[in-house]
mmCIF file of the N, C-alpha and C atoms, coordinates in Angstrom:
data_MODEL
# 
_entry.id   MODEL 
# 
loop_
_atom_site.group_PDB 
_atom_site.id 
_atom_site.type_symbol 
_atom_site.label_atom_id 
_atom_site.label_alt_id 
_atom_site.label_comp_id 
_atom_site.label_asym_id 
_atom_site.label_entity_id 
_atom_site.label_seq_id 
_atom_site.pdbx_PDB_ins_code 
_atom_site.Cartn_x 
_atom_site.Cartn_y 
_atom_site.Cartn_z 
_atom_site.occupancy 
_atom_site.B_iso_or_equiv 
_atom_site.pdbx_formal_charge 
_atom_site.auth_seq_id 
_atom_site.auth_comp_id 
_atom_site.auth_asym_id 
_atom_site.auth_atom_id 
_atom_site.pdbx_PDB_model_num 
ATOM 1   N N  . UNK A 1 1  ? -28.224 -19.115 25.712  1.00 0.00 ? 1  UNK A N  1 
ATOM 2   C CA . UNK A 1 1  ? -26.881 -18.685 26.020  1.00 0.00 ? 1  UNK A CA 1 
ATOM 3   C C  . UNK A 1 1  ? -26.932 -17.243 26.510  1.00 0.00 ? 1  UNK A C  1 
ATOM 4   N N  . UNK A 1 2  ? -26.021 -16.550 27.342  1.00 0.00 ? 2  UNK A N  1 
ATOM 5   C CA . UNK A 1 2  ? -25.755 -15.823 28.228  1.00 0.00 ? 2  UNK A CA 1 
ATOM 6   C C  . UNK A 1 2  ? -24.829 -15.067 28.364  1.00 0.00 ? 2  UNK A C  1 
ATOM 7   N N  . UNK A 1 3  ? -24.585 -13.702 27.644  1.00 0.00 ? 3  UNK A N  1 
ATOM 8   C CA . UNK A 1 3  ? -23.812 -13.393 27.082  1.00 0.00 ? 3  UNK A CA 1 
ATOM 9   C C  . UNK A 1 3  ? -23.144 -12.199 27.803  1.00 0.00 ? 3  UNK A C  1 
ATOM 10  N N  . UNK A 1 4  ? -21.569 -12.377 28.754  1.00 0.00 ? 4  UNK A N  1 
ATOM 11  C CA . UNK A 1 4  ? -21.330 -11.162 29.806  1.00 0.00 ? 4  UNK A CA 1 
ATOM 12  C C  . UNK A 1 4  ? -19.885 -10.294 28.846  1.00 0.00 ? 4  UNK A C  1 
ATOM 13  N N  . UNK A 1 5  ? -19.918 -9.353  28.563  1.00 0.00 ? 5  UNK A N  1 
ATOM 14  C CA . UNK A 1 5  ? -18.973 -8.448  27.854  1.00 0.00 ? 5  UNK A CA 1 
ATOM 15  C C  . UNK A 1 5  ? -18.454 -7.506  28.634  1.00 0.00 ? 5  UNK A C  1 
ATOM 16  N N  . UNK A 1 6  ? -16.749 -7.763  28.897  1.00 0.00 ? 6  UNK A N  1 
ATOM 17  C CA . UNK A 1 6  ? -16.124 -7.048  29.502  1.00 0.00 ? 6  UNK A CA 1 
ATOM 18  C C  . UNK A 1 6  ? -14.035 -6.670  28.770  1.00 0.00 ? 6  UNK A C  1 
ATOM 19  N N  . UNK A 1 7  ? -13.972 -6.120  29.344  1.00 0.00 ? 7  UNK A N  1 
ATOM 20  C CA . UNK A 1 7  ? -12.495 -5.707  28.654  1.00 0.00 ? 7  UNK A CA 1 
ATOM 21  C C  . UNK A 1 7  ? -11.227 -5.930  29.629  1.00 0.00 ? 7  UNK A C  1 
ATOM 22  N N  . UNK A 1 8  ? -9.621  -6.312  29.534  1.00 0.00 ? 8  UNK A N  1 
ATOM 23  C CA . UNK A 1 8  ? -9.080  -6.699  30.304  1.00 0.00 ? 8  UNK A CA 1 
ATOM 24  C C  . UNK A 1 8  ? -7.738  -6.330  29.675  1.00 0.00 ? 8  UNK A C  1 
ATOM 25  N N  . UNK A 1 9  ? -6.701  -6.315  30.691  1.00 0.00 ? 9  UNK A N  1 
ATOM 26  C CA . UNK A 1 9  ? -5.472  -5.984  30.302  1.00 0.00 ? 9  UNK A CA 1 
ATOM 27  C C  . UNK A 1 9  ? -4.457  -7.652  30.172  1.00 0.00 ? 9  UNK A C  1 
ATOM 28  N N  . UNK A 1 10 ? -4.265  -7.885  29.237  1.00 0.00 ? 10 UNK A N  1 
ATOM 29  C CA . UNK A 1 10 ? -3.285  -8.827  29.016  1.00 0.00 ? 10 UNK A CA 1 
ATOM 30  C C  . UNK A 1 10 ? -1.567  -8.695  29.496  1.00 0.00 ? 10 UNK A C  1 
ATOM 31  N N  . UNK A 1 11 ? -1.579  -10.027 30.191  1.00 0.00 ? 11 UNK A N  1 
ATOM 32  C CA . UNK A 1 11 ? 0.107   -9.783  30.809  1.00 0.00 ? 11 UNK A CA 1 
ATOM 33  C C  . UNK A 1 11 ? 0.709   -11.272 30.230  1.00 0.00 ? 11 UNK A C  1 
ATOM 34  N N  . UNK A 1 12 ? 2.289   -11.041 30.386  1.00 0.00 ? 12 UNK A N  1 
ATOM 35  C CA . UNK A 1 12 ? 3.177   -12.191 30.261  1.00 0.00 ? 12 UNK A CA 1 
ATOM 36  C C  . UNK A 1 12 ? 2.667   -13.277 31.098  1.00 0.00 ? 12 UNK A C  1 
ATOM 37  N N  . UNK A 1 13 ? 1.698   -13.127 32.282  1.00 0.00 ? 13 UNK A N  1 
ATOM 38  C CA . UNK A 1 13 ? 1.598   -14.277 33.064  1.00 0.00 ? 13 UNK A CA 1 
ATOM 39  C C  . UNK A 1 13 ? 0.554   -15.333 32.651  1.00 0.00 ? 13 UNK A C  1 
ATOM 40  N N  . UNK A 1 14 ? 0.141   -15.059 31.226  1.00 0.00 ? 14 UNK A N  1 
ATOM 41  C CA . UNK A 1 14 ? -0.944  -16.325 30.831  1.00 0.00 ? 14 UNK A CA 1 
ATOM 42  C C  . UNK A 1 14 ? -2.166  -16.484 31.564  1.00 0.00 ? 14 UNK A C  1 
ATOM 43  N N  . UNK A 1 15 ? -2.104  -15.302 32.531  1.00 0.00 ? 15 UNK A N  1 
ATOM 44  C CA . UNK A 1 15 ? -3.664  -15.265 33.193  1.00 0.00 ? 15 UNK A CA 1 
ATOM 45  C C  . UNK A 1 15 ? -4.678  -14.055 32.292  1.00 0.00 ? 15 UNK A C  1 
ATOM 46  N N  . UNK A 1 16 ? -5.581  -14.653 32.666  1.00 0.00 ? 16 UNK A N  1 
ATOM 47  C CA . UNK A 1 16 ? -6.635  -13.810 31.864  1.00 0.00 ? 16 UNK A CA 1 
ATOM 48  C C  . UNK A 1 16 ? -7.820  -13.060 33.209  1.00 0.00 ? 16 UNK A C  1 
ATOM 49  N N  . UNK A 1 17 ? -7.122  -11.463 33.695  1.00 0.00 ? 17 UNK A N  1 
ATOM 50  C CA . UNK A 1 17 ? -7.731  -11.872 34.696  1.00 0.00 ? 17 UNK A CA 1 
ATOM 51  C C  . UNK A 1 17 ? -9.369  -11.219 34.421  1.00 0.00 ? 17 UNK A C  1 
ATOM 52  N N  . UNK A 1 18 ? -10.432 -11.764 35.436  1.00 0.00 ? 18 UNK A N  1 
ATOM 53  C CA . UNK A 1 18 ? -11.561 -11.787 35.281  1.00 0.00 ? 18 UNK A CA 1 
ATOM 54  C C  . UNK A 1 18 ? -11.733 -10.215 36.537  1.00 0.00 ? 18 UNK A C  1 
ATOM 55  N N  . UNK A 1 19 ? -12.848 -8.797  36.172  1.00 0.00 ? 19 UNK A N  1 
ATOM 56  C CA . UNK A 1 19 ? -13.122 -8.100  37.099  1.00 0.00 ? 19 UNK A CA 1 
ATOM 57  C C  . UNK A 1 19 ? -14.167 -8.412  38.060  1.00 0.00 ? 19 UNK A C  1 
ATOM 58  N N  . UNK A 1 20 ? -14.446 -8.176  39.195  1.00 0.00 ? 20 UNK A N  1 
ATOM 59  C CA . UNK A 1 20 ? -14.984 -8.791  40.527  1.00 0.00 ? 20 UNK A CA 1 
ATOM 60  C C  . UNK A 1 20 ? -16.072 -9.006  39.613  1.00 0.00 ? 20 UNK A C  1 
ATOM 61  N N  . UNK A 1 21 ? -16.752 -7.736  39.630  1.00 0.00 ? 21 UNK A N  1 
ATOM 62  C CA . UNK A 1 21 ? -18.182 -7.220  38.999  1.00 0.00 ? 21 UNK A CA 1 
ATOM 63  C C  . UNK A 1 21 ? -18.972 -8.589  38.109  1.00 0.00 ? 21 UNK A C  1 
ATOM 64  N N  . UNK A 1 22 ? -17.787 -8.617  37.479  1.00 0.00 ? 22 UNK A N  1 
ATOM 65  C CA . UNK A 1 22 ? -18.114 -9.948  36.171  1.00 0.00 ? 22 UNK A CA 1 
ATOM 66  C C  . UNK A 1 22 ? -17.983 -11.272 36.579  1.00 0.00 ? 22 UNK A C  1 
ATOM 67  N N  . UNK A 1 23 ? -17.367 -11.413 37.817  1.00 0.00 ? 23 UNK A N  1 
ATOM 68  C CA . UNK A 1 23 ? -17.163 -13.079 38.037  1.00 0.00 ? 23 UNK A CA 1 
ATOM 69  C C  . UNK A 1 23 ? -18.428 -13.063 39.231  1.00 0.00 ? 23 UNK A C  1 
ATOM 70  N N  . UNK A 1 24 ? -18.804 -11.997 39.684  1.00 0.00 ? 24 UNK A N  1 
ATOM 71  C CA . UNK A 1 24 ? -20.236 -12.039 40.220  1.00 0.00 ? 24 UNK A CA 1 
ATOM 72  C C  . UNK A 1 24 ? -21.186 -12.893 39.555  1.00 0.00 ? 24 UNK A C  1 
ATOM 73  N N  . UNK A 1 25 ? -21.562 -12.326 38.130  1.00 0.00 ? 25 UNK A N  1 
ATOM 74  C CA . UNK A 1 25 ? -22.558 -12.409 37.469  1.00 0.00 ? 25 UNK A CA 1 
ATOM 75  C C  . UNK A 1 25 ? -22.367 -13.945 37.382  1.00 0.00 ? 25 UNK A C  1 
ATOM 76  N N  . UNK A 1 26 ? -21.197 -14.699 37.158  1.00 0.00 ? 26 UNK A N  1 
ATOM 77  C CA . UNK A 1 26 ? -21.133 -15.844 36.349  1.00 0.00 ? 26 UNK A CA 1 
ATOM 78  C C  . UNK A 1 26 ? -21.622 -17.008 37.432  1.00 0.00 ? 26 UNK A C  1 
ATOM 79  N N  . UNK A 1 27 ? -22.194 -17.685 36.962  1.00 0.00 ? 27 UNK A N  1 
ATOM 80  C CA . UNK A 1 27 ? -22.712 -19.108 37.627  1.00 0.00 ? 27 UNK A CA 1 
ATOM 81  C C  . UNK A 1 27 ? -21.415 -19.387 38.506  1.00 0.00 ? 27 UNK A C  1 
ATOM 82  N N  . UNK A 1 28 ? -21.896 -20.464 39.567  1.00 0.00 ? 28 UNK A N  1 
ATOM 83  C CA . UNK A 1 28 ? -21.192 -21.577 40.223  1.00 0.00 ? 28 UNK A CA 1 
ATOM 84  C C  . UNK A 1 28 ? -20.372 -22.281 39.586  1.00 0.00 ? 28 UNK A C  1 
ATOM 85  N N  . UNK A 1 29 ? -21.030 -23.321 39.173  1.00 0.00 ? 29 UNK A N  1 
ATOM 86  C CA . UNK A 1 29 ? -21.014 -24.318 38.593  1.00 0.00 ? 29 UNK A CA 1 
ATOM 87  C C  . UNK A 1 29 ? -21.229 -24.460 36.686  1.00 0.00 ? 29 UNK A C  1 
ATOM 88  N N  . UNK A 1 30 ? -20.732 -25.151 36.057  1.00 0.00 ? 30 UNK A N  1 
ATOM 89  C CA . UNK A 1 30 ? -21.348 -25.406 34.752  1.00 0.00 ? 30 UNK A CA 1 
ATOM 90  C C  . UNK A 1 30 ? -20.076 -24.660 33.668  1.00 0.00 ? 30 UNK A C  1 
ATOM 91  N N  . UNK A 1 31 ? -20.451 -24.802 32.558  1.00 0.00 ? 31 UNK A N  1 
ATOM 92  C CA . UNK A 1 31 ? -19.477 -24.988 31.487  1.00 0.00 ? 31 UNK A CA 1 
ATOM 93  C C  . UNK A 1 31 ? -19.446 -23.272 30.943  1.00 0.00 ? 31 UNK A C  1 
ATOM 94  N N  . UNK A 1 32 ? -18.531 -22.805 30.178  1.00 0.00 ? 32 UNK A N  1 
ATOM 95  C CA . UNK A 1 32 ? -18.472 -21.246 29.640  1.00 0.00 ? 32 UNK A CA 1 
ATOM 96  C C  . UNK A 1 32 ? -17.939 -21.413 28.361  1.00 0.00 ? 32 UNK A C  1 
ATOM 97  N N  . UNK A 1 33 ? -18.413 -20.978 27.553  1.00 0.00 ? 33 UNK A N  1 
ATOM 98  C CA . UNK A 1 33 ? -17.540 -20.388 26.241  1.00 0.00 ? 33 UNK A CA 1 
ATOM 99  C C  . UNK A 1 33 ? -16.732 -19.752 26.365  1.00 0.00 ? 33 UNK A C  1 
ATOM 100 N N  . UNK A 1 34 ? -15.369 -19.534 26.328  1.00 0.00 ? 34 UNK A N  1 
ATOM 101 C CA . UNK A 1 34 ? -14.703 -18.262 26.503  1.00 0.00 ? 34 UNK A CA 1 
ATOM 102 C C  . UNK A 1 34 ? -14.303 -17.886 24.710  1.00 0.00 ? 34 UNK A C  1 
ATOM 103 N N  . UNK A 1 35 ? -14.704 -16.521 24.396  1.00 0.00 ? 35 UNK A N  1 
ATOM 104 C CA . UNK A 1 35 ? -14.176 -16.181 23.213  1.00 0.00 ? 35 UNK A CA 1 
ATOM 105 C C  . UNK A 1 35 ? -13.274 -14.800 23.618  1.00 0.00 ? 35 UNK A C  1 
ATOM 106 N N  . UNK A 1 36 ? -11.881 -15.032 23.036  1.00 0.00 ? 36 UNK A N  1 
ATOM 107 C CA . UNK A 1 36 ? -11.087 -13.670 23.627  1.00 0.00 ? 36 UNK A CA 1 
ATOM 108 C C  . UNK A 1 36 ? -10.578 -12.785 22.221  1.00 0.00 ? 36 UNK A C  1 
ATOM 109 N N  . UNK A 1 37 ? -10.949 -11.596 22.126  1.00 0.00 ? 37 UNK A N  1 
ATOM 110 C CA . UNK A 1 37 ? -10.880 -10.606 20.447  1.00 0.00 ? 37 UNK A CA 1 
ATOM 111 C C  . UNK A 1 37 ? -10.327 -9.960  21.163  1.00 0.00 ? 37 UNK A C  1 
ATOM 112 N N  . UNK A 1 38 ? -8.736  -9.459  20.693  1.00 0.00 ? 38 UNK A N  1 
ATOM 113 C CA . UNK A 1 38 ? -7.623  -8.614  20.634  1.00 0.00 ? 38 UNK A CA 1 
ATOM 114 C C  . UNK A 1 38 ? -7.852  -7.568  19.591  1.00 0.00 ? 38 UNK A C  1 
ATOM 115 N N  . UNK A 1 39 ? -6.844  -6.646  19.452  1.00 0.00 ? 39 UNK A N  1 
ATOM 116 C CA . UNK A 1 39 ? -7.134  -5.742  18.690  1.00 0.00 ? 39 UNK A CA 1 
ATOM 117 C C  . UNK A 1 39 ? -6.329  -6.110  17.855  1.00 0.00 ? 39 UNK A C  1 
ATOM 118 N N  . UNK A 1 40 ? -6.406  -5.722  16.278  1.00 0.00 ? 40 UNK A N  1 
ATOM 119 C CA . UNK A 1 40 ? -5.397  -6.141  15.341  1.00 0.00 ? 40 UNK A CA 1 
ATOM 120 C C  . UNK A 1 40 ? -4.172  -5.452  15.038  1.00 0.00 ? 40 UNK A C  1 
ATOM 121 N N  . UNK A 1 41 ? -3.321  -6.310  15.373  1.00 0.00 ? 41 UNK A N  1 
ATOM 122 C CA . UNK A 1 41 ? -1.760  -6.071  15.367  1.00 0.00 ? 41 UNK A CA 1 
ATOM 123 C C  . UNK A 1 41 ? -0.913  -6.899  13.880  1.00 0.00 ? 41 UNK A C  1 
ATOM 124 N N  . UNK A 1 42 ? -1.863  -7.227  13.355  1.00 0.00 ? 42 UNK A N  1 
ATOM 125 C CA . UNK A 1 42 ? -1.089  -7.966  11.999  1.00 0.00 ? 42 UNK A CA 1 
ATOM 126 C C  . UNK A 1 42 ? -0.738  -7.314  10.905  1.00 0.00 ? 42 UNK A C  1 
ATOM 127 N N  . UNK A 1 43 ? 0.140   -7.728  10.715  1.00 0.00 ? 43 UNK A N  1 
ATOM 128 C CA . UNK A 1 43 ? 0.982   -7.333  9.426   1.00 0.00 ? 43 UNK A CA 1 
ATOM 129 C C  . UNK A 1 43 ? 0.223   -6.173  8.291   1.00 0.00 ? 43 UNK A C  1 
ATOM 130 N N  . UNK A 1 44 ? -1.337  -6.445  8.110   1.00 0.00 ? 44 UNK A N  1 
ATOM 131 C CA . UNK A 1 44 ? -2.002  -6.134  7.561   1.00 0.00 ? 44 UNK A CA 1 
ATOM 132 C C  . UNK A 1 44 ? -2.593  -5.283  7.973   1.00 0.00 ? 44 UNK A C  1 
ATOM 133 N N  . UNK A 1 45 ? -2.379  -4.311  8.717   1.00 0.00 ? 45 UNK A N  1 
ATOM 134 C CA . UNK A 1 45 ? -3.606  -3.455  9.706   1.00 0.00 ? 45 UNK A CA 1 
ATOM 135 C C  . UNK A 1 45 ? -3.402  -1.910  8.993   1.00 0.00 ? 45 UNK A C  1 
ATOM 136 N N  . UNK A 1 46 ? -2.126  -1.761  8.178   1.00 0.00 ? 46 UNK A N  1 
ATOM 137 C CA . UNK A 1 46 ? -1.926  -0.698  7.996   1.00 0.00 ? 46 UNK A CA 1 
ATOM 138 C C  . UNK A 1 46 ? -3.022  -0.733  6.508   1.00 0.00 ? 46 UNK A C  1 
ATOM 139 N N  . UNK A 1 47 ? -2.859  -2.046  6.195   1.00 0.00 ? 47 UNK A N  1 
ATOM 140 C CA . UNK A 1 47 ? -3.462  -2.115  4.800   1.00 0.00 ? 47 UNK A CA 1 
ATOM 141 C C  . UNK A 1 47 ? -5.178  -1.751  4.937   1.00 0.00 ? 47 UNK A C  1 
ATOM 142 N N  . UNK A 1 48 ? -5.586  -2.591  5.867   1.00 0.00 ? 48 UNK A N  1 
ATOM 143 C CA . UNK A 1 48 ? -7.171  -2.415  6.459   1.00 0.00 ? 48 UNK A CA 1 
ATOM 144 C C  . UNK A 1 48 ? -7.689  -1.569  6.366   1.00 0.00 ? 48 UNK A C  1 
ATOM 145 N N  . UNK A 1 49 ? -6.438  -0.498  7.217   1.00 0.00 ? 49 UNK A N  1 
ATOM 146 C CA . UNK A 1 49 ? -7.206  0.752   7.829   1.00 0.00 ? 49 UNK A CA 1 
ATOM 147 C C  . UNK A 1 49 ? -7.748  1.904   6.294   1.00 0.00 ? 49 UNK A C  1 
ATOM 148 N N  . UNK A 1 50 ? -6.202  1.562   5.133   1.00 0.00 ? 50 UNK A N  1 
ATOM 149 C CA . UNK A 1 50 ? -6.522  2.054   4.062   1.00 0.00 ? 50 UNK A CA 1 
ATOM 150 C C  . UNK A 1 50 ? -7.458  2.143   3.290   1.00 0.00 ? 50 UNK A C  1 
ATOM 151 N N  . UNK A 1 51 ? -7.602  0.680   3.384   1.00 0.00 ? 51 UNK A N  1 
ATOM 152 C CA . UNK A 1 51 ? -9.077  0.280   2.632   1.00 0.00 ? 51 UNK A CA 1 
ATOM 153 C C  . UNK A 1 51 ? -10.397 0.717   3.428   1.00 0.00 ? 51 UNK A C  1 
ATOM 154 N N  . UNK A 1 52 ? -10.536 0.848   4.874   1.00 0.00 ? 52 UNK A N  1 
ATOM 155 C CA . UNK A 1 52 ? -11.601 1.430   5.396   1.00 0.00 ? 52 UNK A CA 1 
ATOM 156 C C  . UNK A 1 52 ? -11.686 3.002   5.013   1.00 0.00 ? 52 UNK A C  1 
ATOM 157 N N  . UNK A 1 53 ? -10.718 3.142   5.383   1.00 0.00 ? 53 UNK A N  1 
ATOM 158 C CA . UNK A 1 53 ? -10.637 4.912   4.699   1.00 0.00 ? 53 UNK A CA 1 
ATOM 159 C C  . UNK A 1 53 ? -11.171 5.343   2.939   1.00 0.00 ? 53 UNK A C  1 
ATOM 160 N N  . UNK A 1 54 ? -10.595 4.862   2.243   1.00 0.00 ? 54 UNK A N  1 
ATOM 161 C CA . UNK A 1 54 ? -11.077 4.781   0.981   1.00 0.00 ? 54 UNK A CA 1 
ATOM 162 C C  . UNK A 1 54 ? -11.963 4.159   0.467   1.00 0.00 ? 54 UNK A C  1 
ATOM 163 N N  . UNK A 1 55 ? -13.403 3.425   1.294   1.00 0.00 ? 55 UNK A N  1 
ATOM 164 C CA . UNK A 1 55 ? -14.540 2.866   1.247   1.00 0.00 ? 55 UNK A CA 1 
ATOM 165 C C  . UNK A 1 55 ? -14.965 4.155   2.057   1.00 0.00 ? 55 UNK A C  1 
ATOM 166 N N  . UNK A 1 56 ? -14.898 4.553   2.814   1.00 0.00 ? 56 UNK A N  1 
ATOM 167 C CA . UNK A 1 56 ? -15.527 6.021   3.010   1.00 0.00 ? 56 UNK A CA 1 
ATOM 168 C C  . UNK A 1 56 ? -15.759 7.047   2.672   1.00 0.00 ? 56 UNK A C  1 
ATOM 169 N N  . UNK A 1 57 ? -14.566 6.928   1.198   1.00 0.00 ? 57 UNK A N  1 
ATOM 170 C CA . UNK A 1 57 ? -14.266 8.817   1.175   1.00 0.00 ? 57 UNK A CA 1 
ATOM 171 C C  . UNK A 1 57 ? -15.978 8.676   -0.079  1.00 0.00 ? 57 UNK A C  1 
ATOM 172 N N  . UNK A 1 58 ? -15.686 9.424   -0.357  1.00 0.00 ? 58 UNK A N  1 
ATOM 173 C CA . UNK A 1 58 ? -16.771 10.084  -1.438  1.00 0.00 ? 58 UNK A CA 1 
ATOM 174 C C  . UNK A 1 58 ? -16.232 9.246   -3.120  1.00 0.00 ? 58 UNK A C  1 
ATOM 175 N N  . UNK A 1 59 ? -18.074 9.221   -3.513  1.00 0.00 ? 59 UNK A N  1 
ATOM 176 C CA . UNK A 1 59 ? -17.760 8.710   -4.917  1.00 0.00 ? 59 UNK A CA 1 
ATOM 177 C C  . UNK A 1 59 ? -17.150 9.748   -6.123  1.00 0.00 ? 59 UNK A C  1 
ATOM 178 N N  . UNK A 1 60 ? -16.359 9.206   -6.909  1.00 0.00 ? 60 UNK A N  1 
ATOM 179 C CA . UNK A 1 60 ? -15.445 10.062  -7.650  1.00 0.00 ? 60 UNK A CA 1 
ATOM 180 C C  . UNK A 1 60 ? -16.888 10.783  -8.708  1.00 0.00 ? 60 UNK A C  1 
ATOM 181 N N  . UNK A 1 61 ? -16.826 11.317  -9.368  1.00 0.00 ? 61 UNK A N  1 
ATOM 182 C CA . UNK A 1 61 ? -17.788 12.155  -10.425 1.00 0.00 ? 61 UNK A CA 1 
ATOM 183 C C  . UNK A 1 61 ? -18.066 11.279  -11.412 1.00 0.00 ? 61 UNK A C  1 
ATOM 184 N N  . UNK A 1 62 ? -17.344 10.389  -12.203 1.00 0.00 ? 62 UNK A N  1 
ATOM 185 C CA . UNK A 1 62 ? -17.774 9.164   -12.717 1.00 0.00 ? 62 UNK A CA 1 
ATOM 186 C C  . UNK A 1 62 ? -18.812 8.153   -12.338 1.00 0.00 ? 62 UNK A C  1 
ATOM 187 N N  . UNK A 1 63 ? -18.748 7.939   -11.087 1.00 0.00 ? 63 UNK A N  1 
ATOM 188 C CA . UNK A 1 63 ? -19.495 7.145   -10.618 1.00 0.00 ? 63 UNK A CA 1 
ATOM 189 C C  . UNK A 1 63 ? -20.940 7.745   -9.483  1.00 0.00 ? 63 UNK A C  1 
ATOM 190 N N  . UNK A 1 64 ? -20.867 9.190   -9.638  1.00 0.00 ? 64 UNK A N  1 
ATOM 191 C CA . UNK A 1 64 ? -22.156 9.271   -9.266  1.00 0.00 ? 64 UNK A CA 1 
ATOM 192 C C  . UNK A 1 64 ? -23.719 9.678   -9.847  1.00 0.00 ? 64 UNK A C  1 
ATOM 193 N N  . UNK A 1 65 ? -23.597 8.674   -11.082 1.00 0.00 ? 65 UNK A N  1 
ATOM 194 C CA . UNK A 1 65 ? -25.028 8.298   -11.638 1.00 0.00 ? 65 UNK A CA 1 
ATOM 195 C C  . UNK A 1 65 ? -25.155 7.387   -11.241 1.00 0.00 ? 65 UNK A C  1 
ATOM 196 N N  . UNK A 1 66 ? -24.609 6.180   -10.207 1.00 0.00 ? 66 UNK A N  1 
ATOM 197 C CA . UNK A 1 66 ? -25.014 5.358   -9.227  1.00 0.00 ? 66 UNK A CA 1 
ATOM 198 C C  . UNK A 1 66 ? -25.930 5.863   -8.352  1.00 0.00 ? 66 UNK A C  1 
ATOM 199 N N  . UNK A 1 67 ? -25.625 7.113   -7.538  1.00 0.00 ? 67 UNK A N  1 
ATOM 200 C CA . UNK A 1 67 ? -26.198 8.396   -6.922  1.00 0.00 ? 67 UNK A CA 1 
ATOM 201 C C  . UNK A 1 67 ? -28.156 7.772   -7.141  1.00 0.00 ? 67 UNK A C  1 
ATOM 202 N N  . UNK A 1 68 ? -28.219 7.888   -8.560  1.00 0.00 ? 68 UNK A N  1 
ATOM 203 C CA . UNK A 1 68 ? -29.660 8.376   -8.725  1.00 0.00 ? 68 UNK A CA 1 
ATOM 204 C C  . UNK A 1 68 ? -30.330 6.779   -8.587  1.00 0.00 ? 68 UNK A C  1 
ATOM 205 N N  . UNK A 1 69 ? -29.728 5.772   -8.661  1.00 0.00 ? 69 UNK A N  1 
ATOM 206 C CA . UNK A 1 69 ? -30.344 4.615   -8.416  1.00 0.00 ? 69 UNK A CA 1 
ATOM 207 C C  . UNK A 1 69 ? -31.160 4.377   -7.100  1.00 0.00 ? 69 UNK A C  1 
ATOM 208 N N  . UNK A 1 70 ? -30.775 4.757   -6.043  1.00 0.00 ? 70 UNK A N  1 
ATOM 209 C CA . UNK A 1 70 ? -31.044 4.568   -4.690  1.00 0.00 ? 70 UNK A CA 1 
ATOM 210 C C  . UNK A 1 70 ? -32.768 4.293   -4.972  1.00 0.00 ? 70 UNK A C  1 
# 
């Protein structure tokens, strides 16, 4: 499998459009996977971002005799 990665602007018109460059690369003929990843707009994103943030910050003083395990 054959894997071409590119980025695109989404419209009301249900087209997905493809850039020259990239429909170059793609075969004639024959079958495609299309997989399409948006950015997250759900309900939950504010929650995500929290939890990414606070998996980052620093371990509290309690918990860094974890520290010496490494």
């Amino acid at each position: 499998m054959h894997a071409i990665e590119f980025t695109t602007e989404l419209s009301d018109s249900r087209m997905l459009p493809i850039p020259q460059e990239i429909a170059d690369q793609l075969p004639k003929t024959g079958r495609a996977r299309i997989i399409v990843l948006t950015d997250e707009l759900t309900g939950d994103a504010e929650w995500r971002l929290g939890a990414y943030q606070q998996f980052l910050r620093d371990d509290s003083p309690e918990d860094a005799i974890y520290d010496s395990c490494r």
